[in-house]
C-alpha positions in Angstrom: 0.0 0.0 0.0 1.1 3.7 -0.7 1.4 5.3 3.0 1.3 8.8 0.9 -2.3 7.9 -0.5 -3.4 6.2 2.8 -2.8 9.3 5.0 -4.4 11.6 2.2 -7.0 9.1 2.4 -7.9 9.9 5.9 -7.7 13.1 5.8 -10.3 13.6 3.0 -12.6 11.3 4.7 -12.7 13.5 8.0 -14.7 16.1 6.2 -11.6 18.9 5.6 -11.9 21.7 4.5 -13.4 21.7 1.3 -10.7 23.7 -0.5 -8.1 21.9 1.2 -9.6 18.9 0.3 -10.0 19.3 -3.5 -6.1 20.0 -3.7 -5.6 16.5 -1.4 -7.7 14.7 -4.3 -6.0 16.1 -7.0 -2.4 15.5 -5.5 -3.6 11.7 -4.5 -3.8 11.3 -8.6 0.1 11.7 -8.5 0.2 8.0 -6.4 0.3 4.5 -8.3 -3.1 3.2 -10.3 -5.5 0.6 -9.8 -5.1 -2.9 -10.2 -8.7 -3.3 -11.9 -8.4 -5.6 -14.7 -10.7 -5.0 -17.5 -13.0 -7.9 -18.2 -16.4 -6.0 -19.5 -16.6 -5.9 -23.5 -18.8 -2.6 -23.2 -17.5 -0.5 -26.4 -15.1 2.5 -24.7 -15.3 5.7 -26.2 -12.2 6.6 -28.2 -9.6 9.4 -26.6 -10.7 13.1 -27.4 -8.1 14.0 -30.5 -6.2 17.3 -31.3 -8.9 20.3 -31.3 -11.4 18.4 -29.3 -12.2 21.2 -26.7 -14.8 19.1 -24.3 -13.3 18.6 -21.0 -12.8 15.0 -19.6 -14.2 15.7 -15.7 -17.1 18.0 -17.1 -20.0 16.4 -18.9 -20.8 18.7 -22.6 -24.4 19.2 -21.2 -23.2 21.4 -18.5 -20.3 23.4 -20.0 -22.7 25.8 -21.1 -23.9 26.8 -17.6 -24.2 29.5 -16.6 -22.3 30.4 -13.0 -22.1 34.1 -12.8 -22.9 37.2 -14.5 -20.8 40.3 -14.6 -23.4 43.8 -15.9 -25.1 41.0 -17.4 -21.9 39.2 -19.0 -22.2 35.4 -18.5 -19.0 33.1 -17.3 -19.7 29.7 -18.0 -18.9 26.4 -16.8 -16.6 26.7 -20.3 -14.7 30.0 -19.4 -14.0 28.8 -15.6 -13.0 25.1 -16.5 -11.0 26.1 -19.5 -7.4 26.4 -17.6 -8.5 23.9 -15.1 -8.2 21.0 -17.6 -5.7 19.6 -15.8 -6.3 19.9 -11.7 -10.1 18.7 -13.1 -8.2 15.6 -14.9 -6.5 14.6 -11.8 -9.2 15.6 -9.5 -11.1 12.9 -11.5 -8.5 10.4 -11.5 -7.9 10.2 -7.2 -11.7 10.0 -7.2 -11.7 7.3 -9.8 -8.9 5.6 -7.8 -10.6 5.7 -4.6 -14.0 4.6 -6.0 -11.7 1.3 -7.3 -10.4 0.9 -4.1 -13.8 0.6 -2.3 -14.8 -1.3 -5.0 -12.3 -4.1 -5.1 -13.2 -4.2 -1.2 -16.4 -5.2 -2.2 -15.6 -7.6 -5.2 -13.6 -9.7 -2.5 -15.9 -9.0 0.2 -18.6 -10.5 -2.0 -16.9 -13.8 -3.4 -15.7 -14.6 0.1 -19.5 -14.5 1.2 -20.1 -16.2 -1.9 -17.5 -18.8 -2.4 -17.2 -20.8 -6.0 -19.3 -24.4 -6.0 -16.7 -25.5 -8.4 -12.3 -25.8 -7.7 -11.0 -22.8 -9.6 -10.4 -19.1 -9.7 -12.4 -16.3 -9.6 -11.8 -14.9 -12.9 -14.8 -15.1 -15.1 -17.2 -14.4 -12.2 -15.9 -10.5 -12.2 -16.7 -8.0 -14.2 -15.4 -4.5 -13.5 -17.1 -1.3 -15.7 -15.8 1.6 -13.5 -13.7 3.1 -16.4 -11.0 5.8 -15.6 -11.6 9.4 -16.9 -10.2 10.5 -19.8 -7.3 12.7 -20.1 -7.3 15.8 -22.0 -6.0 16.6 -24.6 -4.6 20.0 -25.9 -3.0 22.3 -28.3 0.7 23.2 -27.6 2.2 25.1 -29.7 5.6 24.1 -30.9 6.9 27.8 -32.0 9.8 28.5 -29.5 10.0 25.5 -28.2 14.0 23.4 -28.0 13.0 20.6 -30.3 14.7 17.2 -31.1 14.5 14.8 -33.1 13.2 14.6 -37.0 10.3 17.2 -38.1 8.5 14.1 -39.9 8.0 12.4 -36.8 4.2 10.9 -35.7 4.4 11.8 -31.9 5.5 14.7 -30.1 6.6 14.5 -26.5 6.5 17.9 -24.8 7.7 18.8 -21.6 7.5 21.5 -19.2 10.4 21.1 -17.4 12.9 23.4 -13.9 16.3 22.5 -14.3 17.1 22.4 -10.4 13.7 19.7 -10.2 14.8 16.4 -9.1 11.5 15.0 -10.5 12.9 16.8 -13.7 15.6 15.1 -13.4 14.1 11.8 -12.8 12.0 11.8 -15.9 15.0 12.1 -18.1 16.0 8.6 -18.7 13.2 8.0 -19.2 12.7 10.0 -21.9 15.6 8.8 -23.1 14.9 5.5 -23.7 11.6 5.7 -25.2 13.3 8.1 -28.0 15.9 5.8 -28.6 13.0 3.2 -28.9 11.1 5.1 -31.5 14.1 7.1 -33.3 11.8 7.8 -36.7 8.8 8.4 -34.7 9.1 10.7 -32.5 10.3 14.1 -31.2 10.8 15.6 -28.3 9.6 19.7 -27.5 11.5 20.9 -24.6 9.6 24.4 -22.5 10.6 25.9 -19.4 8.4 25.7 -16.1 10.7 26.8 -13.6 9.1 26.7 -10.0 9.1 30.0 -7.8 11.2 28.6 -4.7 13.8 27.3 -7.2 16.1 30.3 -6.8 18.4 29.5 -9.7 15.6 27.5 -12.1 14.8 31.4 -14.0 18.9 31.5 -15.2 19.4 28.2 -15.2 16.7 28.0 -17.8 18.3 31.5 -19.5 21.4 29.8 -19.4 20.2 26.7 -21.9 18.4 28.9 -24.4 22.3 31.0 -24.4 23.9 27.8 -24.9 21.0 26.9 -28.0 22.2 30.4 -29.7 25.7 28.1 -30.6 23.8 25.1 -31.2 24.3 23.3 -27.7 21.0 23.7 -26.3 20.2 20.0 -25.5 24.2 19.2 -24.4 23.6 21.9 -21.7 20.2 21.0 -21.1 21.9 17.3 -20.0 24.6 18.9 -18.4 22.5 20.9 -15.9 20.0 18.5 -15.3 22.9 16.1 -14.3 24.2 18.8 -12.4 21.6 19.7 -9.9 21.7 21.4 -7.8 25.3 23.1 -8.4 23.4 26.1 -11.0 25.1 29.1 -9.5 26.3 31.7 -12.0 30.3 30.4 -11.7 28.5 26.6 -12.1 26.6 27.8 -15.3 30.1 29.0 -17.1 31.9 26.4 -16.2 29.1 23.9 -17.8 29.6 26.5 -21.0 33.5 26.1 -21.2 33.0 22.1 -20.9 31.3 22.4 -23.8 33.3 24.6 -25.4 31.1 27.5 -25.8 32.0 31.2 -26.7 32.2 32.5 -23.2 31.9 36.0 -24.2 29.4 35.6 -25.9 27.5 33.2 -23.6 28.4 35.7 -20.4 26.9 39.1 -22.8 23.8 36.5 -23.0 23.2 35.8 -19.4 24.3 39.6 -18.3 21.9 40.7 -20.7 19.2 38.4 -20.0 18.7 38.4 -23.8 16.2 35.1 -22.8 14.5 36.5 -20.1 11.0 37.4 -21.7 11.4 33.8 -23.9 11.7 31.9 -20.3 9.2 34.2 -19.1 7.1 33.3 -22.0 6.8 29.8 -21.6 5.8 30.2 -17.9 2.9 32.3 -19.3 2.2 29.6 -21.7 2.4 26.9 -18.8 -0.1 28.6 -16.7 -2.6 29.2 -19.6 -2.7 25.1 -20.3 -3.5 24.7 -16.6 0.1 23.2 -15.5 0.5 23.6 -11.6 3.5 20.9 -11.5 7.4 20.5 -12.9 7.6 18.3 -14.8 4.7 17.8 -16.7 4.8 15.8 -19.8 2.1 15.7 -23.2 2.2 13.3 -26.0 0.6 14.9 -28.9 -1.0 17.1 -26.8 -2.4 14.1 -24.6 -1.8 15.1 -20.6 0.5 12.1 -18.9 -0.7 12.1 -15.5 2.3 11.4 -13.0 3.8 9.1 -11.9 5.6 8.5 -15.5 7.1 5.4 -16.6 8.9 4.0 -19.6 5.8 1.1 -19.2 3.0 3.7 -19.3 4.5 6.1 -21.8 5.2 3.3 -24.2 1.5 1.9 -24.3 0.3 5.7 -24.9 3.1 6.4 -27.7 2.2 3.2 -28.7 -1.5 3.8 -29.0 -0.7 6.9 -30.5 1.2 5.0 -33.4 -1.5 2.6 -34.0 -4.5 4.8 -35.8 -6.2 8.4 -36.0 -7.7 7.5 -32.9 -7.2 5.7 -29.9 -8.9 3.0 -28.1 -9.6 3.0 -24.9 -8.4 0.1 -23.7 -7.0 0.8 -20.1 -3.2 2.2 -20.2 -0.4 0.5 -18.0 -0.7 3.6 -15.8 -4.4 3.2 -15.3 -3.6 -0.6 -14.2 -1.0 0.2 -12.1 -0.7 -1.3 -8.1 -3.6 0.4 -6.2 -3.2 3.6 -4.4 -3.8 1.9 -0.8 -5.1 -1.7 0.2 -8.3 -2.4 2.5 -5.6 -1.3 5.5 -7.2 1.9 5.0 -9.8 1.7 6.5 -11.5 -0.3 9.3 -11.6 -4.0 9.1 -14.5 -6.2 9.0 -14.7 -6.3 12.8 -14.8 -2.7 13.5 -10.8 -2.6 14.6 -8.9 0.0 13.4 -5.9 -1.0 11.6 -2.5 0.0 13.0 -0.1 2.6 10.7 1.1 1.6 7.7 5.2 1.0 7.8 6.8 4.0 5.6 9.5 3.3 2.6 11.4 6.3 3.2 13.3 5.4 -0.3 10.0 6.1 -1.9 9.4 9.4 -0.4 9.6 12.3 -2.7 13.1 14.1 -2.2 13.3 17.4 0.1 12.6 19.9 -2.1 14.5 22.4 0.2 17.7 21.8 2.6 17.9 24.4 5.8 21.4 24.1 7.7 20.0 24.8 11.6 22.0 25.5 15.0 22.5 23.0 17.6 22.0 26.0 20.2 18.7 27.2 18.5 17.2 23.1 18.5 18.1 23.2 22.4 16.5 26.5 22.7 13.3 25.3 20.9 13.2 21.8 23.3 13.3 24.0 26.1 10.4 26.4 24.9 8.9 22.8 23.9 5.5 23.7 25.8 4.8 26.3 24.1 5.6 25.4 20.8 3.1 22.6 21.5 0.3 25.2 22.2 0.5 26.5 19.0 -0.9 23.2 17.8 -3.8 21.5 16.8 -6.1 18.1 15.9 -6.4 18.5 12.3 -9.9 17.9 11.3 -8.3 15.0 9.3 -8.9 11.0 11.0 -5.7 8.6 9.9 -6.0 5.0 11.5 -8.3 6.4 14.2 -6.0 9.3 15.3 -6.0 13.2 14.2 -2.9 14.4 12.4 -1.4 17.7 14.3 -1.9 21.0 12.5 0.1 24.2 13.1 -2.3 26.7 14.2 0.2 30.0 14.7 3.7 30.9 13.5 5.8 33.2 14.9 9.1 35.3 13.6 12.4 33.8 14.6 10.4 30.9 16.2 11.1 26.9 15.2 8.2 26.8 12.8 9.2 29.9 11.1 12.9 28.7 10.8 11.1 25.3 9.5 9.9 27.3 6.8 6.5 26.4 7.7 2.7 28.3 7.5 -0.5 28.8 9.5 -2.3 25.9 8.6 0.0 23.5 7.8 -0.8 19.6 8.7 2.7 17.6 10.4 2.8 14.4 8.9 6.2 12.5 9.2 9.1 13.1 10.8 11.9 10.7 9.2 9.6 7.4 8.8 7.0 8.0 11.9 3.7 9.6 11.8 2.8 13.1 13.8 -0.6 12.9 15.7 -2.3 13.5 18.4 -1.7 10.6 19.9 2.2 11.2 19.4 4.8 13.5 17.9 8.3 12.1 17.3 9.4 15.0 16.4 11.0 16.4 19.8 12.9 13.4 20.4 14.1 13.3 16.7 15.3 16.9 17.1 17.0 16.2 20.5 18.4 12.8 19.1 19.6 13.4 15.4 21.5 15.5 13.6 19.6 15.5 10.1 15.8 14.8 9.9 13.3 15.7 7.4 9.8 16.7 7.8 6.7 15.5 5.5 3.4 18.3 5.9 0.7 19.1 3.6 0.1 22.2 2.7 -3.2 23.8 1.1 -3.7 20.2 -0.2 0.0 19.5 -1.5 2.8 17.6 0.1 6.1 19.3 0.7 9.3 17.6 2.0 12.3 19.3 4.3 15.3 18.6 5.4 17.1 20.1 8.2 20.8 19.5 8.8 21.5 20.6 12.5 25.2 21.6 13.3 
């Protein structure tokens, strides 16, 4: 089971915040599939195709509605959902996977109520018709866009990519290999997304599109991507002289921030389509909901290859390992099942590293009490207990040097869960010397580290 998608799990079914808890659904889409098995032969509608403009989560009958009116202007259903295509797509997908979830709880509740007359499996006495939403699909424009690979090719791969994001980073080889896989057949569109607490991601990205005005774009694109996080100005000139570049004339490009309103331009782009997330990947204008494997990406290029349109037969993302298994909730006795053990290796890396002192940790233990006071039960119920919420933040004080917010839910410390019922995190702080701290914010996970010296 995915511990990420269990804990999400019980914090959407505590009644939330409703705000809060739209952002949980839509990150809980980012966690494995369903292992559903598709066994009806009801016909599938095909995939909406380039210039479709009918949103997946949305049925057509309602797109026209009308949900305000400005001196008698109407906004519709259309205007409001038309940069929401995304969020709306995964929104739909963590509802889809939870609905499977419950679902395969019943299917095996059922047959063990039920049992066969006759030795054998189970196969052929399931069938399964909850279908997975469709993704959407949309125009990108190519114009300005890094591009490799041959102009003739069948499928474009996009991405929207920050070159100091690991998960950037991680999609790479991916990449990679599917290219070297389909060498004819397909190109790849590179576009900048550089995320706001990335503090070198805006000339990091600058940097690249220098390096493209000699014809290195995608060596330097490699290089600082392999790099991460060392993309510091001196860092960036050094990667040019590997490579051979004219420094001069690379250094009057980045002083000059002759790429500025380019990056800058693909943001805008990025935000118009929707995209709230670095990486995010298309494949002929089809959205590739996270997470992204060489499996998954081939049976979508493949599909893509196959005709005008595709089937909808389920994709090897959509029949991926469930999200959680039935130790989400309580078992068939009414006892609450204990926490679920934590693969730290799986954890998303910190996405920022703070370098604390020892003498400020001590301080904070000491003021320990009333550090405590400023939190709260989250309104959130995992395995029977309430996650702990910070309720007030103060300058200079440990939350603040955390980095942390008002509002923010504690989750993990290290590999053990925050709750009421107990919070590792003291004896962590007085104990180690380098932790790192899981919370959800406004319905997004963020990871820290904290290196105390």
């Amino acid at each position: 089971m995915s511990t990420w998608a269990h804990a999400t799990l019980g914090l959407l079914r505590s009644g939330a915040r409703i705000g809060a808890g739209l952002g949980l659904l839509a990150w809980l889409a980012l966690a494995p599939g369903c292992d559903l098995r598709e066994k009806a032969s009801t016909p599938r509608p095909s995939t909406p195709r380039p210039g479709d403009t009918a949103l997946p989560s949305v049925p057509a009958s309602r797109e026209d509605e009308i949900l305000a009116r400005v001196d008698d202007r109407p906004i519709s259903a259309r205007d409001v959902d038309k940069s929401l295509q995304i969020e709306l797509h995964d929104i739909a997908l963590a509802r889809y996977r939870l609905r499977a979830q419950r679902l395969q709880h019943l299917v095996r509740q059922d047959l063990a109520k039920h049992p066969a007359t006759e030795l054998g499996d189970n196969t052929d006495r399931v069938q399964i018709l909850l279908e997975p939403p469709l993704p959407p699909r949309m125009q990108i424009p190519l114009a300005g866009a890094r591009l490799r690979g041959p102009k003739s090719a069948a499928i474009t791969l996009v991405e929207f990519i920050d070159f100091q994001s690991t998960h950037s980073r991680a999609l790479q080889p991916v990449l990679q290999r599917i290219v070297e896989a389909f060498p004819q057949r397909i190109r790849l569109a590179a576009r900048d997304f550089t995320l706001p607490y990335h503090r070198h991601a805006q000339q990091a990205a600058e940097a690249a599109r220098c390096a493209d005005d000699q014809g290195a774009y995608w060596a330097y694109h490699d290089i600082l991507l392999l790099e991460q996080p060392s993309q510091a100005r001196a860092d960036l000139q050094r990667y040019a002289s590997h490579l051979s570049l004219d420094l001069d004339l690379f250094s009057r490009c980045l002083d000059e921030e002759q790429h500025a309103a380019d990056v800058r331009a693909d943001q805008a782009l990025a935000v118009n389509l929707g995209i709230v997330r670095s990486p995010t990947l298309f494949v002929n204008g089809l959205y590739i909901a996270p997470p992204i494997t060489y499996e998954n990406l081939l049976d979508v290029v493949e599909r893509e290859a196959s005709g005008p349109a595709l089937s909808r037969t389920p994709s090897a993302q959509e029949k991926a390992q469930p999200p959680f298994d039935n130790a989400g909730s309580a078992d068939l006795d009414g006892n609450l099942p204990p926490f679920p053990a934590v693969e730290v290796n799986r954890l998303p890396p910190p996405e920022i590293v703070l370098d604390l002192n020892r003498a400020l940790i001590d301080q904070a233990l000491a003021e320990r009490p009333f550090l405590e006071q400023r939190l709260d039960t989250s309104s959130g119920v995992f395995s029977g207990r309430r996650l702990l919420e910070v309720r007030e933040v103060e300058d200079g004080d440990l939350y603040d040097r955390f980095g942390l917010e008002a509002g923010d839910v504690l989750m993990l410390v290290d590999d053990q869960w925050i709750t009421d019922q107990g919070n590792p995190l003291w004896q962590r702080l007085e104990e180690r010397d380098d932790i790192t701290l899981l919370v959800m914010r406004k319905g997004r996970p963020h990871r820290y580290r904290y290196r105390i010296r």
